[in-house]
N, CA, C and O atoms as CSV, one atom per row, in Angstrom:
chain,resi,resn,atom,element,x,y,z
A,1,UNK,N,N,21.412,30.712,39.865
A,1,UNK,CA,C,20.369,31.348,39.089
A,1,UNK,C,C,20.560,32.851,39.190
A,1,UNK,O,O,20.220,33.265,40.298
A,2,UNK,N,N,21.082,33.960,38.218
A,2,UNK,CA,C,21.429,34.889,38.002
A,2,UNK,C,C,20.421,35.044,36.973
A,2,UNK,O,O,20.103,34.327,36.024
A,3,UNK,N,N,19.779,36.744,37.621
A,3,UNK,CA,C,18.345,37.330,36.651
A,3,UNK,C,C,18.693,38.613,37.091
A,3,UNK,O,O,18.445,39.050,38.215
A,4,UNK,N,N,19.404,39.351,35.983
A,4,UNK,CA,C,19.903,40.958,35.901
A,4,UNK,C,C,18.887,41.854,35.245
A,4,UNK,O,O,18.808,41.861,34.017
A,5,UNK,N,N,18.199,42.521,35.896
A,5,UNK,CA,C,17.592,43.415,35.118
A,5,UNK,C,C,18.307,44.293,33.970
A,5,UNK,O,O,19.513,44.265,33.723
A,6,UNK,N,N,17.555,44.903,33.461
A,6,UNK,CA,C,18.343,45.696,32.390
A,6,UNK,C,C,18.000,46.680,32.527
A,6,UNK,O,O,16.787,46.858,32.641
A,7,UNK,N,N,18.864,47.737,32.581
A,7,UNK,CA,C,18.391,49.095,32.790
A,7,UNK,C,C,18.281,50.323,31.761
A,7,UNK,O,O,18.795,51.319,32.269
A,8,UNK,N,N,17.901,50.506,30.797
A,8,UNK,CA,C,18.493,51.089,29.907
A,8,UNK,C,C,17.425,52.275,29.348
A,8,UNK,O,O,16.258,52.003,29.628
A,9,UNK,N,N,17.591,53.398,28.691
A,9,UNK,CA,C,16.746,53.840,28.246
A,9,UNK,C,C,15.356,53.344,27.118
A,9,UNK,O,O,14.356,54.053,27.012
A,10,UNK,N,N,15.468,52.477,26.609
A,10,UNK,CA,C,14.797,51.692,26.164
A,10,UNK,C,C,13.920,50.782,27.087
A,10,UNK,O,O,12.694,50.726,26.993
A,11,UNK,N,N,14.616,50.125,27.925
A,11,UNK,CA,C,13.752,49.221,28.896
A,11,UNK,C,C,13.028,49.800,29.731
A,11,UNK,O,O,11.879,49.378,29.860
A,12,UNK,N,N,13.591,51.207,30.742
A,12,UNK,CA,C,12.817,52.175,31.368
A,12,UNK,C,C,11.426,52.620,30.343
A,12,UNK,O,O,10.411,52.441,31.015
A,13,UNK,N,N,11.175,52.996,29.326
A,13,UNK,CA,C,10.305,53.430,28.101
A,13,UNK,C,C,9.214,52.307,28.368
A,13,UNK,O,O,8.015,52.428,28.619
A,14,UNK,N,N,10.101,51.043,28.218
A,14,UNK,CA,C,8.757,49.433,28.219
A,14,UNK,C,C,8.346,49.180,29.373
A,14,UNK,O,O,7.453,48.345,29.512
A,15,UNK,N,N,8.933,49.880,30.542
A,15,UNK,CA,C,8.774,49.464,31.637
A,15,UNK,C,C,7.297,50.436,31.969
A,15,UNK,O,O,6.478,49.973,32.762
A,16,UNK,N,N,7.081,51.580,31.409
A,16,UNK,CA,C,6.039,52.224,31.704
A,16,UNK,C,C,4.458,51.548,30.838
A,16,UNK,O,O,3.305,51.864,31.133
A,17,UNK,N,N,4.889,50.574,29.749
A,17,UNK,CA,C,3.901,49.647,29.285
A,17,UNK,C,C,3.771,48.780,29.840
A,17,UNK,O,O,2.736,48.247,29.440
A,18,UNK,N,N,4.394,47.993,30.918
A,18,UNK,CA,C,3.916,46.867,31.586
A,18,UNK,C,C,4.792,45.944,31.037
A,18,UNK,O,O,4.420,44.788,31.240
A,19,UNK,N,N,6.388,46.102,30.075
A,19,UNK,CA,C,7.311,45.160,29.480
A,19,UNK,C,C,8.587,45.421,30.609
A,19,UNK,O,O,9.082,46.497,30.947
A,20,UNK,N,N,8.869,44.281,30.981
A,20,UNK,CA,C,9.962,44.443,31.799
A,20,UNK,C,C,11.329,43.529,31.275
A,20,UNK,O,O,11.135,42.324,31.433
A,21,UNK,N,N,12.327,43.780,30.836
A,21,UNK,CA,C,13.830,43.109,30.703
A,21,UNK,C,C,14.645,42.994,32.005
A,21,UNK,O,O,15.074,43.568,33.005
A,22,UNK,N,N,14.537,41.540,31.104
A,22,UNK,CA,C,15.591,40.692,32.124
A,22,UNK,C,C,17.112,39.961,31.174
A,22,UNK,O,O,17.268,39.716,29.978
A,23,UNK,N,N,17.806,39.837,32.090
A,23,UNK,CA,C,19.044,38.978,31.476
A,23,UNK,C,C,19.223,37.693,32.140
A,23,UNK,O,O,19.748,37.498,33.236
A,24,UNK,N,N,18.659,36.740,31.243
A,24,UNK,CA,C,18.310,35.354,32.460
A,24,UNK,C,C,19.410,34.299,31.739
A,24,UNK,O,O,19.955,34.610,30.680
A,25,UNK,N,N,19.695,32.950,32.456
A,25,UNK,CA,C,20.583,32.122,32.150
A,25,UNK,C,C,19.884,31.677,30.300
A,25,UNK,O,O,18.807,31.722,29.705
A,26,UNK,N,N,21.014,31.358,30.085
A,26,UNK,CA,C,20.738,30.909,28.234
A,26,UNK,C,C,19.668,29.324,28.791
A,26,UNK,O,O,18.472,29.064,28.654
A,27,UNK,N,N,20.307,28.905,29.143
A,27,UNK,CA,C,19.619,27.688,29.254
A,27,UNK,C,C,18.169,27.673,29.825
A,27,UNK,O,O,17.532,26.621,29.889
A,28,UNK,N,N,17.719,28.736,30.192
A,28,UNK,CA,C,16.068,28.833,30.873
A,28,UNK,C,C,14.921,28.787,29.254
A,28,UNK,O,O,14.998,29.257,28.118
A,29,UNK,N,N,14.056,28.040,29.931
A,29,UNK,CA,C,12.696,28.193,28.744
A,29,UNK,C,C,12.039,29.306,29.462
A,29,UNK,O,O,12.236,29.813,30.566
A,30,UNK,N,N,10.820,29.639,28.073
A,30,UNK,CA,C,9.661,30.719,28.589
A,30,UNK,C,C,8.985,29.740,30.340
A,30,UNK,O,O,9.187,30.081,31.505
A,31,UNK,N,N,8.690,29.288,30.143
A,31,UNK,CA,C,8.003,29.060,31.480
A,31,UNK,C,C,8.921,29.044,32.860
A,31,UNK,O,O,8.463,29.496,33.909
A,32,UNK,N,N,10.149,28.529,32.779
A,32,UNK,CA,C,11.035,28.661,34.080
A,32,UNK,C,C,10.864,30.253,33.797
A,32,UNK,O,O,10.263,30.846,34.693
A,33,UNK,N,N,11.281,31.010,32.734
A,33,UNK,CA,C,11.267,32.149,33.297
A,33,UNK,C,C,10.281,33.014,33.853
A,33,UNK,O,O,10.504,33.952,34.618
A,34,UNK,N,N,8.574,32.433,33.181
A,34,UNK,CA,C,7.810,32.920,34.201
A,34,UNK,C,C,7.548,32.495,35.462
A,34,UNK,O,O,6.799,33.081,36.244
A,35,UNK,N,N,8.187,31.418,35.701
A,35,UNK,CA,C,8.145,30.840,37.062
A,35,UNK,C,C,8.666,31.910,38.048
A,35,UNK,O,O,7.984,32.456,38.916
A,36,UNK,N,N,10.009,32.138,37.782
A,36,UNK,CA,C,11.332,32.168,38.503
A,36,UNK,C,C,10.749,34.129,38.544
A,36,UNK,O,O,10.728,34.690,39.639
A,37,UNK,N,N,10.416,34.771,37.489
A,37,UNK,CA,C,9.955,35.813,37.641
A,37,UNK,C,C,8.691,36.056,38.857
A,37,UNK,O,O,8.731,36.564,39.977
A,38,UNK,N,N,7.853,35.590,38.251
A,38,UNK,CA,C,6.426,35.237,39.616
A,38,UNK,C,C,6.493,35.414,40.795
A,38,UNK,O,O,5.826,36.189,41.481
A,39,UNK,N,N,7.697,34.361,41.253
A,39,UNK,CA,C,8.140,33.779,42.724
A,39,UNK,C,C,9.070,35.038,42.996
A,39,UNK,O,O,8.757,35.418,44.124
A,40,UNK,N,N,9.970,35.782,42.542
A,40,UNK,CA,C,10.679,36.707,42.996
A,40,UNK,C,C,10.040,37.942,42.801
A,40,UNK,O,O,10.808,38.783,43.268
A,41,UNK,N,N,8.889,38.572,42.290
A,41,UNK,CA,C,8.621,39.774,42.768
A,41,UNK,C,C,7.488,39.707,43.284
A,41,UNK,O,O,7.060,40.709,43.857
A,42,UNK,N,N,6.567,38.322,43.214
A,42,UNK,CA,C,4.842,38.085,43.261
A,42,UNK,C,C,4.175,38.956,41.936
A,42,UNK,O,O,3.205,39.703,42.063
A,43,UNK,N,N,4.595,38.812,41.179
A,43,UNK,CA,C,3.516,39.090,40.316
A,43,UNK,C,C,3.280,38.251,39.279
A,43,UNK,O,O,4.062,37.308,39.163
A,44,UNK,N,N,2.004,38.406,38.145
A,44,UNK,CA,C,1.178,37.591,37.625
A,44,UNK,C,C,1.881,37.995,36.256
A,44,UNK,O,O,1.834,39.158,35.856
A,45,UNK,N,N,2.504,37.036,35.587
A,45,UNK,CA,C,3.142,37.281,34.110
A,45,UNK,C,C,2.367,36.697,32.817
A,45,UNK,O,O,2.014,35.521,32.728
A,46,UNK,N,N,2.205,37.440,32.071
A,46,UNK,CA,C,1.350,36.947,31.068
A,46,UNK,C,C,2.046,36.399,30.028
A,46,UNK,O,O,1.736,35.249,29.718
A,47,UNK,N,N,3.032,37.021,29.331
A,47,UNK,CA,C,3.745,36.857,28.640
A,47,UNK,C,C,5.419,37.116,28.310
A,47,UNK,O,O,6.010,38.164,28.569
A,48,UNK,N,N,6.055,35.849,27.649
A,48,UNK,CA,C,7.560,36.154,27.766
A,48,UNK,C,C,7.869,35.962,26.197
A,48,UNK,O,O,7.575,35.050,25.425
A,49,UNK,N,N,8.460,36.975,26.049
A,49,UNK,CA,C,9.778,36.969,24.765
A,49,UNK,C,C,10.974,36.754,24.989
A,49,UNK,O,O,11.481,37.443,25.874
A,50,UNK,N,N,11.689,35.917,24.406
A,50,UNK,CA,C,13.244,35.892,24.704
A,50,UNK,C,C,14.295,36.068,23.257
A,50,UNK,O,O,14.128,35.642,22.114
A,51,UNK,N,N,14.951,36.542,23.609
A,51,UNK,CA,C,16.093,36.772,22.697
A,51,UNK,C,C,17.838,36.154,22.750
A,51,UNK,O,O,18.789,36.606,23.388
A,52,UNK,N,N,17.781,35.222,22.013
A,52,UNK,CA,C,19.240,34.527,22.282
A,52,UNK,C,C,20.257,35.392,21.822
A,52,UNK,O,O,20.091,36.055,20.799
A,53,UNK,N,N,21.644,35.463,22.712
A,53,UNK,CA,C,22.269,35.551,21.969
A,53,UNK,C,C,23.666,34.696,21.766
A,53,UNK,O,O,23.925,33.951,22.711
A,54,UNK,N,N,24.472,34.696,20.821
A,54,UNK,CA,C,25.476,33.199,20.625
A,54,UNK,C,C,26.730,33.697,21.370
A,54,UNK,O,O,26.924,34.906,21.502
A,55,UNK,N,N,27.369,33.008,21.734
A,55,UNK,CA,C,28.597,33.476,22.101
A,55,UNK,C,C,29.649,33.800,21.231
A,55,UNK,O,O,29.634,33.255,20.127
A,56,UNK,N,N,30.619,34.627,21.518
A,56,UNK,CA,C,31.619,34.920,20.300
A,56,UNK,C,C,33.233,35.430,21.011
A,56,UNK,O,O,33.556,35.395,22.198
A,57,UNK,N,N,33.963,35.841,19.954
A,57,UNK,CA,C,35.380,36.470,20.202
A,57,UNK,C,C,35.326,37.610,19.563
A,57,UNK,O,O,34.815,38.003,18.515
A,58,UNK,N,N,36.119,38.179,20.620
A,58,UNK,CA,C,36.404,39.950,20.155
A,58,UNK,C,C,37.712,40.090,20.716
A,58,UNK,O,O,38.009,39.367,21.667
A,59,UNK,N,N,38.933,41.311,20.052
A,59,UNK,CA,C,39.760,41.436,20.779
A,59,UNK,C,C,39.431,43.601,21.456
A,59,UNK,O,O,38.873,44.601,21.005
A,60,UNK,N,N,40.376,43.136,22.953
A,60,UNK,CA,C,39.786,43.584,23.703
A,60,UNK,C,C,41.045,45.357,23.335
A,60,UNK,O,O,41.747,45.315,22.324
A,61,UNK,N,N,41.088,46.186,23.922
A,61,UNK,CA,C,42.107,47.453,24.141
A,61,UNK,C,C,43.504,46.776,23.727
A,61,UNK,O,O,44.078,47.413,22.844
A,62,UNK,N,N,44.042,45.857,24.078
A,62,UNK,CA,C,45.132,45.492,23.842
A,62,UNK,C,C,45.551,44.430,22.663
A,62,UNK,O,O,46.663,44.061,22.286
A,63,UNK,N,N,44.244,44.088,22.233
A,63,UNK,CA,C,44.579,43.321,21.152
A,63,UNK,C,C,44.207,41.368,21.322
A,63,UNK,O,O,43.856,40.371,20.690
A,64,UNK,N,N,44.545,41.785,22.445
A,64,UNK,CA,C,44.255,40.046,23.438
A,64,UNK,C,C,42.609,39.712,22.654
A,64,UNK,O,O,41.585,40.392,22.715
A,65,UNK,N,N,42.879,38.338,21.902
A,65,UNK,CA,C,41.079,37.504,21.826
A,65,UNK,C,C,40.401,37.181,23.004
A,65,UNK,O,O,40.664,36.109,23.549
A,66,UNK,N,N,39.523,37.979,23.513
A,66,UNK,CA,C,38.146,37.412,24.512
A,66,UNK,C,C,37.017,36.864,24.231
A,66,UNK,O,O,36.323,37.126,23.248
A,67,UNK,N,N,36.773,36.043,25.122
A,67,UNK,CA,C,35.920,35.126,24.536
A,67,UNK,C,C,34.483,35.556,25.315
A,67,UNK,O,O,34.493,35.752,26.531
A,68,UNK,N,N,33.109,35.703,24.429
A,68,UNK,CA,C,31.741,36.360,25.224
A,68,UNK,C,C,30.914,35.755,25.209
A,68,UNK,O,O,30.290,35.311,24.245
A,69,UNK,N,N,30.729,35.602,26.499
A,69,UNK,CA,C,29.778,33.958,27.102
A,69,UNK,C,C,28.278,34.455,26.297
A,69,UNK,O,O,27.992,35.638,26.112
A,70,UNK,N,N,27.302,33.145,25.821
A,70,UNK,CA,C,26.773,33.046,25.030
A,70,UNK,C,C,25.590,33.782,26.415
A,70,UNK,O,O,25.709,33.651,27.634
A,71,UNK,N,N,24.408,34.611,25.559
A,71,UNK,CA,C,23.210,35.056,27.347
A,71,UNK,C,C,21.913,34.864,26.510
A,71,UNK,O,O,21.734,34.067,25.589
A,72,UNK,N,N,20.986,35.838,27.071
A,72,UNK,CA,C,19.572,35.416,26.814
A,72,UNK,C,C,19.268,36.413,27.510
A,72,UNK,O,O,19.680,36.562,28.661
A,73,UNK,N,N,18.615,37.115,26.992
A,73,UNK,CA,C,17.253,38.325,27.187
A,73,UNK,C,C,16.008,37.736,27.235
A,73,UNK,O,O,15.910,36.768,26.481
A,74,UNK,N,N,14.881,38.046,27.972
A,74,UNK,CA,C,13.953,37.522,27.761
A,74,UNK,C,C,12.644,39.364,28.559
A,74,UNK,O,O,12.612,39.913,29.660
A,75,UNK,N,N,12.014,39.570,27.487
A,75,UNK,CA,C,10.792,40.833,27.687
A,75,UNK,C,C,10.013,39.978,28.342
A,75,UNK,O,O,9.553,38.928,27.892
A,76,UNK,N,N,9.800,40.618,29.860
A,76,UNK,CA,C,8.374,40.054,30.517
A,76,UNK,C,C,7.393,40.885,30.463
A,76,UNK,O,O,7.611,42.093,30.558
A,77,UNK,N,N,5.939,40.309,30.274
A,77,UNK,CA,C,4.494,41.427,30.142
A,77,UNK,C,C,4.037,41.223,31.561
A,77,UNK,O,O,4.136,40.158,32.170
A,78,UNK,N,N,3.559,42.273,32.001
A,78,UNK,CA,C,2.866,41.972,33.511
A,78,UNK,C,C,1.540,41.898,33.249
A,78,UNK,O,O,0.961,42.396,32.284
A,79,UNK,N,N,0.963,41.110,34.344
A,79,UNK,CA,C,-1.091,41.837,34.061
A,79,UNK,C,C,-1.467,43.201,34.825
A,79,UNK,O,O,-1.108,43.820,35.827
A,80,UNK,N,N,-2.253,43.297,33.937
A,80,UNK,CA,C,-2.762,45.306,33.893
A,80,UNK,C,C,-2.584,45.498,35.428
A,80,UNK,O,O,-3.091,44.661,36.175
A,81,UNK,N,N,-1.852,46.615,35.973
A,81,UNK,CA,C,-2.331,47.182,37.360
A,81,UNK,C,C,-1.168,46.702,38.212
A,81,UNK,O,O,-1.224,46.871,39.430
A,82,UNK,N,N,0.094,45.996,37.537
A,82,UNK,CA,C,0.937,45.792,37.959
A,82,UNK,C,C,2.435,46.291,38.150
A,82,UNK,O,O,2.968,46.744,37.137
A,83,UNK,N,N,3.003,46.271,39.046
A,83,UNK,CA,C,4.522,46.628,38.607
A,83,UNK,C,C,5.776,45.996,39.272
A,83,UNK,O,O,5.570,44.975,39.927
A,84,UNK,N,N,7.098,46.484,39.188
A,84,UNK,CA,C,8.571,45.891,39.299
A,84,UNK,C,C,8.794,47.271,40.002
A,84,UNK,O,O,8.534,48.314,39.402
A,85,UNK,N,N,9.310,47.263,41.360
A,85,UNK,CA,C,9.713,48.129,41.797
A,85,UNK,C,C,11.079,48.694,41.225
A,85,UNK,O,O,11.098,49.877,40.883
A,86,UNK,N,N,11.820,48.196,41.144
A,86,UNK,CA,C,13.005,48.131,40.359
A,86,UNK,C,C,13.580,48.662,38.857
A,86,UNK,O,O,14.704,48.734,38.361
A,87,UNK,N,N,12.399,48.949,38.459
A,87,UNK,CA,C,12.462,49.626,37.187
A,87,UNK,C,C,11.640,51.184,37.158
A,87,UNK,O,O,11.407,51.797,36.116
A,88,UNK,N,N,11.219,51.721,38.729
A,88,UNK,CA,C,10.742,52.847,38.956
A,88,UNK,C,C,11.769,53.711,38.792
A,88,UNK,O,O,12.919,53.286,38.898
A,89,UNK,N,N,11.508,55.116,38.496
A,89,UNK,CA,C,12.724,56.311,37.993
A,89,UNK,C,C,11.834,56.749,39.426
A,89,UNK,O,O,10.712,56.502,39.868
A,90,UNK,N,N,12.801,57.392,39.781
A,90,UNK,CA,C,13.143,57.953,41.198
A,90,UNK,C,C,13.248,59.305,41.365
A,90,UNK,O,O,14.353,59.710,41.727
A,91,UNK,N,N,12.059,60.398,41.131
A,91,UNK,CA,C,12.105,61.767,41.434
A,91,UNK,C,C,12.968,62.543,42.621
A,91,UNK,O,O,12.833,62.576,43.845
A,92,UNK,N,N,13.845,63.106,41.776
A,92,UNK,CA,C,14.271,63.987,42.604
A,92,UNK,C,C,13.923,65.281,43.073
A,92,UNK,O,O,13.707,66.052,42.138
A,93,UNK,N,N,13.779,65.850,44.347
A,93,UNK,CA,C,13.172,66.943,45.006
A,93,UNK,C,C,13.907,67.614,45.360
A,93,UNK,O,O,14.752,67.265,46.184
A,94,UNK,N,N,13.817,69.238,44.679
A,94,UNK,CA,C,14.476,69.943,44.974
A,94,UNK,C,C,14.256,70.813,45.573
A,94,UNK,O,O,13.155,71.337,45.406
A,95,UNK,N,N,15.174,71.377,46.537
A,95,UNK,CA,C,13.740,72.435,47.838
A,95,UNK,C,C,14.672,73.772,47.485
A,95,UNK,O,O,15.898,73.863,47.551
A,96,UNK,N,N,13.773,74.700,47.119
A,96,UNK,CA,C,14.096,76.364,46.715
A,96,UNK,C,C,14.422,77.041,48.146
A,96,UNK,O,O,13.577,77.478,48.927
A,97,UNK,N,N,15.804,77.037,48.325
A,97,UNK,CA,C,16.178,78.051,49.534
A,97,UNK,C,C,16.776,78.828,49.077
A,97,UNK,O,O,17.213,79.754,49.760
């Protein structure tokens, strides 16, 4: 069971609304994924969106066909007052000497 956050300027943006991205196995439904979300950070999920995507071929720098395993995105909503440590931006402090 592999659940990659996504880090991106876009997801950081949703992450300050209470939307958090994940990259979860293709084969998971909305509810395993609020399960499996729940149990790994403790928090209360209200709602899931997911986004398939299909697998395909591309050729790579050299020309060689690769083949791109089929994944699944899925937007989690938290309930109000909640958060993902993991998607916090991390102030840096700079001391004037």
């Amino acid at each position: 069971m592999r659940i990659k956050p996504v880090v991106t300027e876009k997801a950081l943006a949703d992450s300050k609304d209470g939307k958090y991205t994940f990259l979860v196995p293709s084969k998971f439904g909305k509810w395993e994924i609020k399960r499996v979300i729940s149990y790994l950070f403790g928090v209360h999920v209200r709602n899931v969106r997911t986004i398939a995507y299909k697998a395909y071929t591309k050729k790579n720098y050299m020309g060689r066909k690769v083949s791109v395993s089929a994944r699944k995105k899925a937007i989690v909503t938290l309930a109000a007052n909640e958060s993902i440590d993991i998607f916090e931006e991390k102030k840096n402090k700079k001391s004037k000497k």
